[in-house]
C-alpha positions in Angstrom: 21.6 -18.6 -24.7 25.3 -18.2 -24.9 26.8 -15.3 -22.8 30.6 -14.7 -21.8 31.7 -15.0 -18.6 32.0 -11.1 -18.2 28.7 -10.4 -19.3 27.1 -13.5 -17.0 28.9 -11.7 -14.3 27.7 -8.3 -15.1 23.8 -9.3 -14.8 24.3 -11.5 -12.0 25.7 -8.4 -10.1 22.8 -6.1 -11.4 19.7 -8.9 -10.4 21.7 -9.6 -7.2 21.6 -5.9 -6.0 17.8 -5.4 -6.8 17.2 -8.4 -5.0 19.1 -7.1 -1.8 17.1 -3.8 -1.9 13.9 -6.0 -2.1 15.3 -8.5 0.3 15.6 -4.8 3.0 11.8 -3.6 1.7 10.8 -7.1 2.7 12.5 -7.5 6.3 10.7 -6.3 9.4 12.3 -6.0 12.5 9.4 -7.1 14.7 8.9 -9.9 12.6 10.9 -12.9 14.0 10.0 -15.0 11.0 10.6 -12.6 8.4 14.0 -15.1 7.1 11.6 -18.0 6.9 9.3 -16.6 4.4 12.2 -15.2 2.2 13.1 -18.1 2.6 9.7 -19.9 1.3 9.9 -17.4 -1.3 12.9 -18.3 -3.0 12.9 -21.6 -2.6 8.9 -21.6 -4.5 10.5 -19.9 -7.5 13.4 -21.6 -7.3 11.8 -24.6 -8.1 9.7 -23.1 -10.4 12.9 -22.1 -12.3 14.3 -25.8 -11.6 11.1 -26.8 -13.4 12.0 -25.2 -16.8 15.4 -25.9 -16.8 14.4 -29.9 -16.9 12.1 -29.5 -19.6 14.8 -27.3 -21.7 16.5 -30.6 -21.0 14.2 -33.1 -21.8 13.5 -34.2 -18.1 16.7 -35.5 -18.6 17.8 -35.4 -15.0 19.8 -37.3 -12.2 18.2 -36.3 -9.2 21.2 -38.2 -7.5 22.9 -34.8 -8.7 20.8 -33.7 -5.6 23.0 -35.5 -2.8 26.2 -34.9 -4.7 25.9 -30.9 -4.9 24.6 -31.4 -1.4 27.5 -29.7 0.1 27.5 -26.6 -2.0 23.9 -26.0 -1.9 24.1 -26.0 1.5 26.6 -23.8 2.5 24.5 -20.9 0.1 21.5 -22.0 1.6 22.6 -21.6 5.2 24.8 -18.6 4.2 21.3 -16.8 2.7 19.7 -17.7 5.2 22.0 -16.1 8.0 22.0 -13.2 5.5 18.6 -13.1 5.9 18.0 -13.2 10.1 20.9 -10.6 9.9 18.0 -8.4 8.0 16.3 -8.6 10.9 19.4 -6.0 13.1 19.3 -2.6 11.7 23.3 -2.8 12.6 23.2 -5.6 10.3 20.9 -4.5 7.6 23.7 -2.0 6.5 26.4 -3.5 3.9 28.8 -4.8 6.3 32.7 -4.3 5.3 33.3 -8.3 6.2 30.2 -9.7 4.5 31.5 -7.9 1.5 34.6 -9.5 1.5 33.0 -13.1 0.8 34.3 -12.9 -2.9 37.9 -11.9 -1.9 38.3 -14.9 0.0 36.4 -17.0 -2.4 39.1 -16.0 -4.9 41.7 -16.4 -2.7 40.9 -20.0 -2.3 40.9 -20.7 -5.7 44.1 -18.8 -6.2 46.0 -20.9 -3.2 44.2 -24.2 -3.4 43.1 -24.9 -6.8 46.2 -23.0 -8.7 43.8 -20.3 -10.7 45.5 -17.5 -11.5 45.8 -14.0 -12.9 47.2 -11.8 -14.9 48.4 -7.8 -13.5 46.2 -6.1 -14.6 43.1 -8.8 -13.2 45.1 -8.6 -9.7 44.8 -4.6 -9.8 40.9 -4.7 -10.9 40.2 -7.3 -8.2 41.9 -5.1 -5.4 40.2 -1.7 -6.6 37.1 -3.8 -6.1 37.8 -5.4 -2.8 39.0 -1.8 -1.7 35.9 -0.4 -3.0 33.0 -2.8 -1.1 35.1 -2.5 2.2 35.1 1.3 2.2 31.6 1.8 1.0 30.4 -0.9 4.1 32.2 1.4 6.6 30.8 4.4 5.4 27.3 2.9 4.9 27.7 1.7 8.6 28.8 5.1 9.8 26.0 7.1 7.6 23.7 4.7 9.6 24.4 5.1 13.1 24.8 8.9 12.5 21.4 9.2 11.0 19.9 7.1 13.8 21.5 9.9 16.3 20.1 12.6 14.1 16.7 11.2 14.1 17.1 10.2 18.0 15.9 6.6 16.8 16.5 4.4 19.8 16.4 -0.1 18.6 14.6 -2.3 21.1 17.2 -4.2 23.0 16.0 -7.1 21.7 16.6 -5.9 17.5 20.1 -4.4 19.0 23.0 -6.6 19.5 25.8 -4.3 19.4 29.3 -6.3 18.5 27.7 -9.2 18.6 25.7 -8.2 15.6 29.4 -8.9 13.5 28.5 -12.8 13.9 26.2 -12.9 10.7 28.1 -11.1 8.2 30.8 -12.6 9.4 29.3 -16.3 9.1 28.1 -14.6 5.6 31.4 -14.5 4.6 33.1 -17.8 5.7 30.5 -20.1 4.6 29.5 -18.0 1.5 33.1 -18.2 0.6 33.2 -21.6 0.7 30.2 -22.4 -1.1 32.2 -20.4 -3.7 34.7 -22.7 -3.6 33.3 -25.8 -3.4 30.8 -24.7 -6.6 34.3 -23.7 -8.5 35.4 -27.4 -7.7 32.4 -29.0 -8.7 32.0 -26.8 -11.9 34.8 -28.0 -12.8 35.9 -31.7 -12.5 32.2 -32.9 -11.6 29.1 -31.6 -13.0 27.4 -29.0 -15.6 26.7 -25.4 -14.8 22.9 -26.5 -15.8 23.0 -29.5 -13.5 24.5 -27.8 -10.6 21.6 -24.9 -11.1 18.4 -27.4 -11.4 20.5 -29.4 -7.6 20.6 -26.2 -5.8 17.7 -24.9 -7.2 15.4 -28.2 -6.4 17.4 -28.9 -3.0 16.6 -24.8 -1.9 12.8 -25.8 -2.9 12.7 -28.6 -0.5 14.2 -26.4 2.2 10.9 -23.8 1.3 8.3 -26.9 1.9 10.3 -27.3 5.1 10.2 -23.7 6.4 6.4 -23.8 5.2 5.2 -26.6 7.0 7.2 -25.1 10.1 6.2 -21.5 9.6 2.2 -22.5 9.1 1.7 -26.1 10.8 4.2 -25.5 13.8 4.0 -22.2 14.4 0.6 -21.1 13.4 1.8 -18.4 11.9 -0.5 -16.6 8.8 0.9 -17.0 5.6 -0.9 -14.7 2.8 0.9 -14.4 -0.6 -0.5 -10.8 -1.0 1.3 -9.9 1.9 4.5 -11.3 0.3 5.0 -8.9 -2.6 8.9 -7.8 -2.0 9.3 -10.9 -1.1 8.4 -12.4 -4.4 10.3 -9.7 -6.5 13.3 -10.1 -4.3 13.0 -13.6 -4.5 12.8 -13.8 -8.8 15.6 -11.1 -9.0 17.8 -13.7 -6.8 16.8 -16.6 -9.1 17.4 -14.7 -12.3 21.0 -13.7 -11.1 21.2 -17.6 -10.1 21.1 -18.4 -13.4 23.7 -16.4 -14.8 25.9 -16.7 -11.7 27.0 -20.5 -12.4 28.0 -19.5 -15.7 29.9 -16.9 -14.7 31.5 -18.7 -11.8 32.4 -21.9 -14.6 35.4 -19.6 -16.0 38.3 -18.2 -13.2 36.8 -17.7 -10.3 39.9 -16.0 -8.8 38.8 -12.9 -10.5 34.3 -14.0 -10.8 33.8 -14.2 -7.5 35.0 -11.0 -6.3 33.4 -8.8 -9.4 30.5 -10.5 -8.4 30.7 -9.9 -4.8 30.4 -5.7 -6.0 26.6 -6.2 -6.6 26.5 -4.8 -2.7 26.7 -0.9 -5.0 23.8 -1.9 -6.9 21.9 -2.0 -3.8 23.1 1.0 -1.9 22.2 3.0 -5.1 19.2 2.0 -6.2 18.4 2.8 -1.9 19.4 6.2 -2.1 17.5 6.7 -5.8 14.5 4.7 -3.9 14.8 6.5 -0.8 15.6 10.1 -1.8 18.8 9.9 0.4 22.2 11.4 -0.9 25.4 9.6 -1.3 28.1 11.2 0.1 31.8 12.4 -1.8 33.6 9.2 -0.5 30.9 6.6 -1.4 31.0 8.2 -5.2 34.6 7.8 -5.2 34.8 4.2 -3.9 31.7 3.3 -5.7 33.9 5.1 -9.1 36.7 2.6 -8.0 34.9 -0.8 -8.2 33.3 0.7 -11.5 36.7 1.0 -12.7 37.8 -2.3 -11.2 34.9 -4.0 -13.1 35.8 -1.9 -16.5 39.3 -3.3 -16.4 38.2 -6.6 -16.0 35.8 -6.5 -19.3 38.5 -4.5 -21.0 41.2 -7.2 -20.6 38.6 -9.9 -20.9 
């Protein structure tokens, strides 16, 4: 299956935002495992994924490609993961302005370190886009706290962490960033887009079995896959845009990663569509701008 960059990018950012609305129908607050079994949940199919990329291969596989990717796979895994306790704080849960700007600095890294560059028109589309995801987190933030008032919704002390709360997109960000980075590296001077996929894929399965054994054999805490069912769709969504995302990312990631970083609109539309709650003037028009951003960049691909 042979797809251009743009269009890898395009579905990655469309699978990525259903998964994050499924990844917010799946979290509960009173939960304090709820990031472990998204957790097991990705990782199963993950593997299961892993699984039929080696046969499209002929089982012809170095799982030494395992230890080597080892430093990408783990800074998306323990970015995800992060991601996924932050779930858990409804001051969190909202698309945070700084975990947004993950792609930004990802493409700033691969602009100053590894010499990609741009042309204008790329630089404007990538700044109408960064622009864009920052806005729409502030006002999605705002929009929050003022319907919480409305409703006279008052957090447990122990779901509410108040400033603090800006440690997990924040972590997000940094380390998500640098996964970015690293992967751009690797994609390019040391492995295949299909041999990076089946690494993270297999390592982010072993991490499941882990979490499992913890979650059920430590823990004692009931596991039953009917109970799981967001879970599950968030977690083939997430796999799905996986897939296309290391294709996408194996071009220029100065301009990639932040395009791909706007599938955070996906998921604050299809939650007002779900949800029967109304976006306001200013989220259309910032929501408009990374549109446009995005056109530009398929326009002047």
């Amino acid at each position: 299956m042979n797809f251009s960059w743009y269009t890898s990018a395009i579905l990655t950012i469309l699978l990525w935002g259903i998964a994050d609305t499924f990844y917010k129908k799946g979290t509960s607050p009173q939960d304090k495992y709820s990031h472990l079994r998204i957790v097991i949940m990705v990782g199963a199919v993950m593997g299961l994924q892993a699984l039929f990329e080696m046969n499209k291969l002929g089982w012809q596989f170095d799982f030494y490609n395992m230890i080597r990717y080892l430093p990408v796979s783990s800074m998306y895994i323990l970015s995800m993961t992060i991601g996924y306790v932050g779930l858990r704080y409804l001051e969190v849960s909202i698309n945070s302005p700084v975990s947004n700007t993950s792609g930004a600095v990802a493409g700033l890294l691969a602009f100053f370190v590894l010499g990609k560059r741009m042309n204008g028109w790329q630089l404007m589309a990538v700044s109408l886009i960064t622009i864009g995801l920052v806005a729409i987190g502030i006002i999605e933030r705002k929009l929050a706290e003022a319907e919480r008032k409305r409703k006279q919704i008052v957090i447990d002390r122990k779901y509410r962490l108040g400033a603090l709360a800006l440690i997990f997109p924040l972590l997000y960000a940094v380390i998500d960033a640098l996964g970015t980075f690293l992967d751009d590296v690797y994609l390019t001077k040391l492995m295949s887009p299909e041999e990076a996929l089946i690494s993270y894929e297999l390592t982010f399965l072993c991490c499941a079995v882990v979490a499992f054994i913890y979650l059920v054999g430590v823990k004692k805490s009931p596991f039953k896959l009917r109970q799981e069912k967001d879970r599950v769709l968030a977690a083939v969504f997430e796999t799905a845009g996986q897939y296309f995302y290391v294709f996408a990312l194996n071009t220029n990631s100065v301009i990639v990663a932040p395009m791909i970083a706007s599938y955070s609109i996906v998921s604050v539309i299809l939650g007002r569509l779900f949800l029967k709650e109304h976006l306001s003037s200013r989220q259309y028009l910032f929501i408009a701008l990374v549109l446009l951003g995005i056109f530009i960049l398929g326009f002047f691909e």
